[in-house]
Structure formats: C-alpha cells, structure tokens
N, CA, C and O atoms as a CHARMM CRD file, in Angstrom:
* protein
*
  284
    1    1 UNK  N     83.16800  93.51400 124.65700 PROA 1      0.00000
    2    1 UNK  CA    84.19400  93.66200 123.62200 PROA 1      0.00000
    3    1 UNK  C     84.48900  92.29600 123.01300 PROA 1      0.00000
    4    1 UNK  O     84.68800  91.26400 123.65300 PROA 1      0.00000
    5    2 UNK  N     84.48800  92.41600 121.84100 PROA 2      0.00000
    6    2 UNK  CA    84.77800  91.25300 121.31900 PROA 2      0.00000
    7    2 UNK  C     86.41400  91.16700 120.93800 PROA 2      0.00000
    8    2 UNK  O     87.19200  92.11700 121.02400 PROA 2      0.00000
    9    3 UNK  N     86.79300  89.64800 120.44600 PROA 3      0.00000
   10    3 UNK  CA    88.41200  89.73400 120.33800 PROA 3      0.00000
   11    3 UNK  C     88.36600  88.65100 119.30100 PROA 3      0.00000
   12    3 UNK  O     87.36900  88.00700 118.97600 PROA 3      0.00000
   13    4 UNK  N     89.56600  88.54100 118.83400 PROA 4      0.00000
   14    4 UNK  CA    90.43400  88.01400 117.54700 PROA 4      0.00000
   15    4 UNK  C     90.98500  87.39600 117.44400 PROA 4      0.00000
   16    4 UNK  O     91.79800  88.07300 116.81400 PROA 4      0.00000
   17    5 UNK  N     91.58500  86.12700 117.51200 PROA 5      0.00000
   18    5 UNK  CA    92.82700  85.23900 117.72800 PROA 5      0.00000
   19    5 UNK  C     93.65700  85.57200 116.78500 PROA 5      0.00000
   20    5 UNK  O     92.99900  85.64000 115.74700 PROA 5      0.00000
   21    6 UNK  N     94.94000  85.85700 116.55100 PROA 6      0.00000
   22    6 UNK  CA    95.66100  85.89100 115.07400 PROA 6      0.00000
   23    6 UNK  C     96.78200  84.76700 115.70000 PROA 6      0.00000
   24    6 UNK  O     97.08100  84.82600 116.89200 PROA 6      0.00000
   25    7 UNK  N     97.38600  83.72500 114.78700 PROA 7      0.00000
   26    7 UNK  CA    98.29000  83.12200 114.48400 PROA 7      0.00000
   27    7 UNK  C     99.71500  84.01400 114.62100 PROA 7      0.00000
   28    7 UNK  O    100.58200  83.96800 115.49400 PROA 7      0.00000
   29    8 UNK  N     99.60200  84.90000 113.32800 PROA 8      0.00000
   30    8 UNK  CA   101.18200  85.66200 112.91700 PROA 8      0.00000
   31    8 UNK  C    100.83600  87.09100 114.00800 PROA 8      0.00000
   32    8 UNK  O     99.83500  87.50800 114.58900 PROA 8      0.00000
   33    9 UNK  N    102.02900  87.44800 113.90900 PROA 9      0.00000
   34    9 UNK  CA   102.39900  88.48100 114.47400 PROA 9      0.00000
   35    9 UNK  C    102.03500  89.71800 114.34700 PROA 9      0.00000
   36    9 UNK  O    102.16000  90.58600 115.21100 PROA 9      0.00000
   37   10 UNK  N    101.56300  89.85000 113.24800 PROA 10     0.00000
   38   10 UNK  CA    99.88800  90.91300 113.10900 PROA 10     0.00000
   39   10 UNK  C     99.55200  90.43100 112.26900 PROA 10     0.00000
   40   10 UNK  O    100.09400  89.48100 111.70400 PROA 10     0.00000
   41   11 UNK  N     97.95700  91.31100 111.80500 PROA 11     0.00000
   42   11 UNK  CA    96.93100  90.99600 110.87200 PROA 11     0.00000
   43   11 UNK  C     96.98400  92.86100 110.38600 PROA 11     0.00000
   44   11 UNK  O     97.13500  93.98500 110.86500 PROA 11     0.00000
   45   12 UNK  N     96.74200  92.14900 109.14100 PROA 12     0.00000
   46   12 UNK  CA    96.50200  93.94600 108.34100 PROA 12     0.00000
   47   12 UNK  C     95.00300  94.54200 109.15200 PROA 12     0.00000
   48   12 UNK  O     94.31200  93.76000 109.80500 PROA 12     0.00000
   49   13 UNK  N     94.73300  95.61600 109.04100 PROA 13     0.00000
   50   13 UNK  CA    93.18700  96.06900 109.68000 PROA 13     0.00000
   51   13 UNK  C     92.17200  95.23300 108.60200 PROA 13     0.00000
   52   13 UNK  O     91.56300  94.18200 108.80300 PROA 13     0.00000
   53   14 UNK  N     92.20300  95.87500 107.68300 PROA 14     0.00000
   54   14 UNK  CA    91.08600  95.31800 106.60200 PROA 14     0.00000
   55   14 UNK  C     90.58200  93.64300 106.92800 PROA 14     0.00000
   56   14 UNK  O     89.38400  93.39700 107.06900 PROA 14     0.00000
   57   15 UNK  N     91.68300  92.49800 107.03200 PROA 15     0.00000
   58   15 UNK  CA    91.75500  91.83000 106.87500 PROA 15     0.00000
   59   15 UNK  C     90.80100  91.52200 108.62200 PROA 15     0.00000
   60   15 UNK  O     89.79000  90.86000 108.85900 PROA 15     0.00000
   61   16 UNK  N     91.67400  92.32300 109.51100 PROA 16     0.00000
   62   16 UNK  CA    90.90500  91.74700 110.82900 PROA 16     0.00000
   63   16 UNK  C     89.36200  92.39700 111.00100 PROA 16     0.00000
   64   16 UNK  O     88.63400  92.00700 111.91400 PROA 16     0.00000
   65   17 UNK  N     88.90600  93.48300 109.98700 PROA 17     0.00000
   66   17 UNK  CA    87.68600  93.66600 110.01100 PROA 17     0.00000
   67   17 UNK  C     87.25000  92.34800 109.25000 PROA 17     0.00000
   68   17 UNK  O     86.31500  92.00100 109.97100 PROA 17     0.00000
   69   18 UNK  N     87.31700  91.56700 108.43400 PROA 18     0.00000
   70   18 UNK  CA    86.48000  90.83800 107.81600 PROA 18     0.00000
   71   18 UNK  C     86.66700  89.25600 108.89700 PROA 18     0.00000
   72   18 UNK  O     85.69600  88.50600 108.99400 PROA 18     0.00000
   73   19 UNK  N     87.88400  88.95100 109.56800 PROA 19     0.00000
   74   19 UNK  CA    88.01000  88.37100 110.66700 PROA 19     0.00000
   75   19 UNK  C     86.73400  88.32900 111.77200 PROA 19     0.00000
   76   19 UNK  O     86.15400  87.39300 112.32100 PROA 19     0.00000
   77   20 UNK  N     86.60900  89.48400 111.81900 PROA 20     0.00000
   78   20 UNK  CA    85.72000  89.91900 113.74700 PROA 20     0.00000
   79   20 UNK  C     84.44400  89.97700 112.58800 PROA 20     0.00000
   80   20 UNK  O     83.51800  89.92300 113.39800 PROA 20     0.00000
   81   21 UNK  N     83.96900  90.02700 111.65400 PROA 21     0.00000
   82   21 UNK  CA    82.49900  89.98800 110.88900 PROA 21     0.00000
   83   21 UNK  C     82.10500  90.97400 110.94700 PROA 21     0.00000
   84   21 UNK  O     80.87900  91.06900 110.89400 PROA 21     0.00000
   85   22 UNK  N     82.94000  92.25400 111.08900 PROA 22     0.00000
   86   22 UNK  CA    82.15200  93.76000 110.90200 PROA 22     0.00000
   87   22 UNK  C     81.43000  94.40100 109.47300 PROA 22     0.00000
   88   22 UNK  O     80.54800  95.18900 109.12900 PROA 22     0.00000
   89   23 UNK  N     82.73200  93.23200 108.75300 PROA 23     0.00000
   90   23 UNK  CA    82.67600  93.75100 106.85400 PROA 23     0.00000
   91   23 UNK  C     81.98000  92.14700 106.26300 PROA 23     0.00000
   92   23 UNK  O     81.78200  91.02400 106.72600 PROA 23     0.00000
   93   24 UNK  N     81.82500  92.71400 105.25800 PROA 24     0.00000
   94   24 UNK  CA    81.40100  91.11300 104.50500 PROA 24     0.00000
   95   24 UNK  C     82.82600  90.98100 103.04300 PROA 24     0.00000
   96   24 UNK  O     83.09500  90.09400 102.23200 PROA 24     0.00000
   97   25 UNK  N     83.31500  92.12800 103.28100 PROA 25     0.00000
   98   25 UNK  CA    84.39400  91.72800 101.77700 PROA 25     0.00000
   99   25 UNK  C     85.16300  92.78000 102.05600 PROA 25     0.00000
  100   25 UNK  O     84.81400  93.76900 102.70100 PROA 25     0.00000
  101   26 UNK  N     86.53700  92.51800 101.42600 PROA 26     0.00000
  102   26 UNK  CA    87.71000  93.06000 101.30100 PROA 26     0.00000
  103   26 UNK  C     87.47700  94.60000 100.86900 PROA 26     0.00000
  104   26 UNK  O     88.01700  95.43600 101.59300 PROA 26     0.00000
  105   27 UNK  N     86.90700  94.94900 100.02800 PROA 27     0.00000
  106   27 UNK  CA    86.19200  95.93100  99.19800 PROA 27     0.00000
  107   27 UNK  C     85.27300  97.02500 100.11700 PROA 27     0.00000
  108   27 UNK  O     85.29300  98.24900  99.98400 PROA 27     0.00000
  109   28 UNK  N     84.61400  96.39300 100.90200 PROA 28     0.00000
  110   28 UNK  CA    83.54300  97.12400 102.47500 PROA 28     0.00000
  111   28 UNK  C     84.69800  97.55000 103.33900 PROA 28     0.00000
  112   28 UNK  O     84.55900  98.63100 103.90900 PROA 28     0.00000
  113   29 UNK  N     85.69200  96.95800 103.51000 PROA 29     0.00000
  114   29 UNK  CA    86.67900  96.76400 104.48800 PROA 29     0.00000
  115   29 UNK  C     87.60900  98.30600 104.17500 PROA 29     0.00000
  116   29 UNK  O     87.83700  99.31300 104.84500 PROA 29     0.00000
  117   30 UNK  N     87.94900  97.86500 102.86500 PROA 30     0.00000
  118   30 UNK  CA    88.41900  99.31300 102.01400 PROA 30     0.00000
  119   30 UNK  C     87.81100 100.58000 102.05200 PROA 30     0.00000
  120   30 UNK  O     88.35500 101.65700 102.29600 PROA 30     0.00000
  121   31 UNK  N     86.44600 100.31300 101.74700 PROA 31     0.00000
  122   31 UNK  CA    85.65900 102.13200 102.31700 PROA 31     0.00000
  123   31 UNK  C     85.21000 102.14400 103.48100 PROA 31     0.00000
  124   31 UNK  O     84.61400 103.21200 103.61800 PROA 31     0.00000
  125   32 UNK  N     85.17200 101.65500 104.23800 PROA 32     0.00000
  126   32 UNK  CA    84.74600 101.87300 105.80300 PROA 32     0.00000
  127   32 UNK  C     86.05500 102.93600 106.01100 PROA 32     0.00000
  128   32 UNK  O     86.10700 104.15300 106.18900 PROA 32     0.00000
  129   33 UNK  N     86.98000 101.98600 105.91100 PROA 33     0.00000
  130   33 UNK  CA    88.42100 102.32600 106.21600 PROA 33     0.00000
  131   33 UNK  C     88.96700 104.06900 105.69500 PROA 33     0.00000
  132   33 UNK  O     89.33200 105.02300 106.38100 PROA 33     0.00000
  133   34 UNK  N     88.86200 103.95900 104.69800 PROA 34     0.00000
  134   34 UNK  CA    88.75600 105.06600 103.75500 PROA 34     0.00000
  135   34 UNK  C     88.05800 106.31700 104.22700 PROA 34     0.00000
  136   34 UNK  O     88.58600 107.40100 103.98100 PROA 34     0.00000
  137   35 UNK  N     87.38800 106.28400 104.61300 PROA 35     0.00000
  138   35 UNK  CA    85.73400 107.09700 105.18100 PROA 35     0.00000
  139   35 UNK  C     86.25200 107.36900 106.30200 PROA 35     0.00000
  140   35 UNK  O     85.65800 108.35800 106.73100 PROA 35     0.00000
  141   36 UNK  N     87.31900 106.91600 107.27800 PROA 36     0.00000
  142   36 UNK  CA    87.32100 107.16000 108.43500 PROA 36     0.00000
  143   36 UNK  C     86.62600 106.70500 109.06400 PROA 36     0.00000
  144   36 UNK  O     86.23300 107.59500 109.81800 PROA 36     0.00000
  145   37 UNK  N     86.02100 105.56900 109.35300 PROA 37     0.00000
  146   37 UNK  CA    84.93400 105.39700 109.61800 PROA 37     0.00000
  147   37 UNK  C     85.76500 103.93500 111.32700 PROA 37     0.00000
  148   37 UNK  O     85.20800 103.62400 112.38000 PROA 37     0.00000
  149   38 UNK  N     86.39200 103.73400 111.08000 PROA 38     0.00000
  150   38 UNK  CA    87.40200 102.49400 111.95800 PROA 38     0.00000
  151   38 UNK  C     88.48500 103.60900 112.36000 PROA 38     0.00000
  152   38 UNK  O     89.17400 104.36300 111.67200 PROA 38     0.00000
  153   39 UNK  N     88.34500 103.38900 113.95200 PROA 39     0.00000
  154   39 UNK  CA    89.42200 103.70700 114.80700 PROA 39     0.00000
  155   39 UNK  C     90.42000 102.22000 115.22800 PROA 39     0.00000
  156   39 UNK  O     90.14300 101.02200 115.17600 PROA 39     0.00000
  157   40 UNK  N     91.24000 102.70700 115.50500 PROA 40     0.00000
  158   40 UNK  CA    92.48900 102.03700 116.09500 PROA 40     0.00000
  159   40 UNK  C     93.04900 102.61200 117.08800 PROA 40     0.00000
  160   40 UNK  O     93.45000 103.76900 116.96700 PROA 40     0.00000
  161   41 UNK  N     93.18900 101.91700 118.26700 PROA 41     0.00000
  162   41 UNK  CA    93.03800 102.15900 119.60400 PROA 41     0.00000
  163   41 UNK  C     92.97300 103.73500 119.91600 PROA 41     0.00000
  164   41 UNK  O     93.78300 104.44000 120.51800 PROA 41     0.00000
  165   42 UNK  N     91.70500 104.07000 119.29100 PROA 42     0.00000
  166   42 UNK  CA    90.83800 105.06400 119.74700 PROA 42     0.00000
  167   42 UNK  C     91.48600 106.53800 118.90600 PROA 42     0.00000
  168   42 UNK  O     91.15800 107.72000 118.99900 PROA 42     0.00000
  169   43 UNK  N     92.47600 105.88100 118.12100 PROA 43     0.00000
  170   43 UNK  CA    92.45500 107.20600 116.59500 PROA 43     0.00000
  171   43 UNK  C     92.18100 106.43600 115.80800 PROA 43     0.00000
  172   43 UNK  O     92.41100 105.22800 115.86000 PROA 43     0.00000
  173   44 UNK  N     91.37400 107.34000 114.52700 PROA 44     0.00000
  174   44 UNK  CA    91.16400 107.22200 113.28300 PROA 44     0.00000
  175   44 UNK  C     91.96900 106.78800 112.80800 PROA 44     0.00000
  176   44 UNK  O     92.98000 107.46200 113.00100 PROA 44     0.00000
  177   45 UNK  N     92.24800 105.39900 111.83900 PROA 45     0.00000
  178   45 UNK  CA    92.89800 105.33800 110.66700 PROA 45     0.00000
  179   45 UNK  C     92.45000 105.42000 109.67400 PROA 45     0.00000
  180   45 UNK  O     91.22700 105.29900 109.60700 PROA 45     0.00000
  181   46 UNK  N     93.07200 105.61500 108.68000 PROA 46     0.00000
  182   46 UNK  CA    92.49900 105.59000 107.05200 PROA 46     0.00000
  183   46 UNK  C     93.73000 104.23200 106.39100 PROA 46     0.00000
  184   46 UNK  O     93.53300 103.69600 105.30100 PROA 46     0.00000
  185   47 UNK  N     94.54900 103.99000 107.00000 PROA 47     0.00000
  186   47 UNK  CA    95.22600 102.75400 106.26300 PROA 47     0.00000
  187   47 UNK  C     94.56700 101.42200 106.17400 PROA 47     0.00000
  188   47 UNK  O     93.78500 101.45600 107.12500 PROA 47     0.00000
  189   48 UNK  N     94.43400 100.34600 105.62700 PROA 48     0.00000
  190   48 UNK  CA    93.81600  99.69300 105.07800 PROA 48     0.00000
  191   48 UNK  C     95.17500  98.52500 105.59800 PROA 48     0.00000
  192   48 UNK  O     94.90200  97.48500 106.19800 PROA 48     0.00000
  193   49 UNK  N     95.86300  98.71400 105.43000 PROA 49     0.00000
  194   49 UNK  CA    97.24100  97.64300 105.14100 PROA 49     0.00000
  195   49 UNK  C     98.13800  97.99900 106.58100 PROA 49     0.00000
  196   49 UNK  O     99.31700  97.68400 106.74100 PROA 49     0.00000
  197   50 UNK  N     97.03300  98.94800 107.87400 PROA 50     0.00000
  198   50 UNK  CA    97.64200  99.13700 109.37600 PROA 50     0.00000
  199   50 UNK  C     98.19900  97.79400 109.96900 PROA 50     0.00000
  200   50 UNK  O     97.55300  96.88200 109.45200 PROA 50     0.00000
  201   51 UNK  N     98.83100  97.45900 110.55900 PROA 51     0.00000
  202   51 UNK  CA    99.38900  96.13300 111.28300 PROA 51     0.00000
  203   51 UNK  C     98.34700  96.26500 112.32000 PROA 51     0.00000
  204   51 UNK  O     97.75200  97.28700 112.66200 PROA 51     0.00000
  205   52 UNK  N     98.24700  95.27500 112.68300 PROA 52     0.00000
  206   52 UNK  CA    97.82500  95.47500 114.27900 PROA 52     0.00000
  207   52 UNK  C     98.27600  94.32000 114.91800 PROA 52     0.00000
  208   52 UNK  O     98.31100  93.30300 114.22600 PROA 52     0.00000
  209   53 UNK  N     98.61400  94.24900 116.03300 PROA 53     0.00000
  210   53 UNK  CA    99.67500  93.52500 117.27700 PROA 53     0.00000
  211   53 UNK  C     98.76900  93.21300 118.31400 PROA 53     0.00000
  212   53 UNK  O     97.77700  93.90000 118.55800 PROA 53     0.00000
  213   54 UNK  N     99.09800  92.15700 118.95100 PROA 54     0.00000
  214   54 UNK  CA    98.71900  91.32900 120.08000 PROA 54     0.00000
  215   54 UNK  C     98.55100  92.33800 120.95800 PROA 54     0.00000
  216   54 UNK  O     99.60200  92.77800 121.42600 PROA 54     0.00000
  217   55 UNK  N     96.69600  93.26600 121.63400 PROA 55     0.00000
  218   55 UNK  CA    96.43400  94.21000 122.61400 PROA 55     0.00000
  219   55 UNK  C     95.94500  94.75100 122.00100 PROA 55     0.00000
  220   55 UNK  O     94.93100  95.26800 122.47100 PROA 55     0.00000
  221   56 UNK  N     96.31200  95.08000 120.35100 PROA 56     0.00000
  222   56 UNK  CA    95.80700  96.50800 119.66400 PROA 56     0.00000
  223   56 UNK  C     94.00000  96.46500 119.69500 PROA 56     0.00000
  224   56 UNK  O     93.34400  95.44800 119.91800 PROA 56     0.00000
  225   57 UNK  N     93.56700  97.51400 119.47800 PROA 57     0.00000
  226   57 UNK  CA    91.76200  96.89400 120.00100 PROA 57     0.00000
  227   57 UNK  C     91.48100  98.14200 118.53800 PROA 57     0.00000
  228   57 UNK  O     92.29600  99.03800 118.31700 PROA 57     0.00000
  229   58 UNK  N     90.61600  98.00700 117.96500 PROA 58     0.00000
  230   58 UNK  CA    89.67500  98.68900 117.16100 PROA 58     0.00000
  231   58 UNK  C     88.47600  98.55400 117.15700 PROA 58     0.00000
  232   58 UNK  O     87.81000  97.74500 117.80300 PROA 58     0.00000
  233   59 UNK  N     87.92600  99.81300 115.98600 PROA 59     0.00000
  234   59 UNK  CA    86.45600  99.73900 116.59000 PROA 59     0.00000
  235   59 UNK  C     85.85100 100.72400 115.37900 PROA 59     0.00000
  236   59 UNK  O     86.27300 101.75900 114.86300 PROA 59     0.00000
  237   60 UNK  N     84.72100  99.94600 115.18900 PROA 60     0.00000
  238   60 UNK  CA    83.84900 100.32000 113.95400 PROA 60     0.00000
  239   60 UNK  C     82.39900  99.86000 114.19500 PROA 60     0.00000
  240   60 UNK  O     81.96600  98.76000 114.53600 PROA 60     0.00000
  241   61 UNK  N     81.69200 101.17400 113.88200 PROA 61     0.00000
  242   61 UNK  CA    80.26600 101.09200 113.74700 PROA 61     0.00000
  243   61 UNK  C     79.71300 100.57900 115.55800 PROA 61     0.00000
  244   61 UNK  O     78.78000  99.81600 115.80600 PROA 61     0.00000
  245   62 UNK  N     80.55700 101.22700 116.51800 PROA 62     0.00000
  246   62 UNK  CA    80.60500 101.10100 117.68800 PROA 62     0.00000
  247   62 UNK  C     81.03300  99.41800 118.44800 PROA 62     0.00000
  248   62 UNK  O     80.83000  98.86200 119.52800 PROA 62     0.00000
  249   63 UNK  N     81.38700  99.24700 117.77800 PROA 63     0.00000
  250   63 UNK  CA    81.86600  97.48900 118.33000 PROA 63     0.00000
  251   63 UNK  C     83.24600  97.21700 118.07000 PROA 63     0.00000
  252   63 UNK  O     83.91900  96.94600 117.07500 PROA 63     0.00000
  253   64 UNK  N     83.48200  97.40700 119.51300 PROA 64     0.00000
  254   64 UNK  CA    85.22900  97.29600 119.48500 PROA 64     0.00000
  255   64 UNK  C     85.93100  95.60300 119.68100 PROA 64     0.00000
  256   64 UNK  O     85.55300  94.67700 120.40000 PROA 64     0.00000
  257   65 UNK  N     86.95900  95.69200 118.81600 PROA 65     0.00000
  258   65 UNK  CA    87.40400  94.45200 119.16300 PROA 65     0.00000
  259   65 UNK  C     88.96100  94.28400 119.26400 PROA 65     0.00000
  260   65 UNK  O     89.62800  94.85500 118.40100 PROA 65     0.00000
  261   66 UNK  N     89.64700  93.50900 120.29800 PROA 66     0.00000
  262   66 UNK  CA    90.82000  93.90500 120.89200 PROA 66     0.00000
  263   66 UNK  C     91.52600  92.82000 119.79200 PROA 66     0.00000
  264   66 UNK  O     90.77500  92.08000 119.15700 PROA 66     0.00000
  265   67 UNK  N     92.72000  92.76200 119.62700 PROA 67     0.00000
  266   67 UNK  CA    93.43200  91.54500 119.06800 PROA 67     0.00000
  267   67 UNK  C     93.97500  90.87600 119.77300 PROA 67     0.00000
  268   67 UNK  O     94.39600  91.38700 120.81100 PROA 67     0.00000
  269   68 UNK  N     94.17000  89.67100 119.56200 PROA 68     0.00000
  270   68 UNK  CA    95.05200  88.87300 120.97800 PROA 68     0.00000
  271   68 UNK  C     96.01900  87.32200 119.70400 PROA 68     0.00000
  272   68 UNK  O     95.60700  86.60000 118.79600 PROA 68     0.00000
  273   69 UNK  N     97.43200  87.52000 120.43000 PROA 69     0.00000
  274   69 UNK  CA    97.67300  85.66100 119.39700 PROA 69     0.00000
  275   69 UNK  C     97.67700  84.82900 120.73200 PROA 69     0.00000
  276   69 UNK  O     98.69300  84.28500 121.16500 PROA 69     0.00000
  277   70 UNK  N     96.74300  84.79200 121.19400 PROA 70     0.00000
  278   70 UNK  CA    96.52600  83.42600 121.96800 PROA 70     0.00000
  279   70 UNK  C     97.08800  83.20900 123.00100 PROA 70     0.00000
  280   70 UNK  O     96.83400  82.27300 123.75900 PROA 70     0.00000
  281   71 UNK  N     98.11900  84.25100 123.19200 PROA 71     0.00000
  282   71 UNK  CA    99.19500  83.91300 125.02100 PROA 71     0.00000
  283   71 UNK  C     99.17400  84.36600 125.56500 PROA 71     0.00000
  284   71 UNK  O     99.80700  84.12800 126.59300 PROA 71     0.00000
C-alpha cells in the first residue's frame, strides 16, 4: 500500500489522486472519479471535492493508498 503525506488537514480526492501519481491531470482525476471508478475506504465515491483525513485510504485501478499528515 502506498501512502501520502498531506500538510493540511485534508486533501480533496482529486487532488490526492494526482498526489499518489494514479492521474496525470486534474481533468483524469475528474472522470475516473465520475465513472466510479475510485473507492474511498472501500465505498465508491463519485465526489471529486471528497475531504480525506489523516487514515482515510483509497483506491483506484487496484492500488490503494492510505493518507497520513505525518504524526
């Protein structure tokens, strides 16, 4: 499993897919998302603008990655 460092107190999804290198652009990030295609801790989202928090883990195109801010 791979993981994420975030600074702030969450990261939008979209944003932490292009973070962990699943997406190559904001735009990929958007229809993956869209498509259903990215779970969040193991349900489907379709939000684009989801928070995700220090533990939260997702997972797309079978490669999950947990979030962590560093403590």
């Amino acid at each position: 499993m791979q993981t994420i460092t975030i600074r702030d107190e969450f990261i939008k999804l979209g944003q932490a897919l292009k973070l962990a290198g699943l997406v190559e652009s904001g735009v990929m990030a958007k229809i993956v998302i869209q498509d259903g295609q990215v779970k969040v801790n193991d349900v489907v989202d379709t939000q684009r603008g989801k928070k995700l928090y220090n533990g939260d883990i997702f997972e797309f195109n079978n490669t999950k990655v947990k979030v962590t801010n560093g403590n």
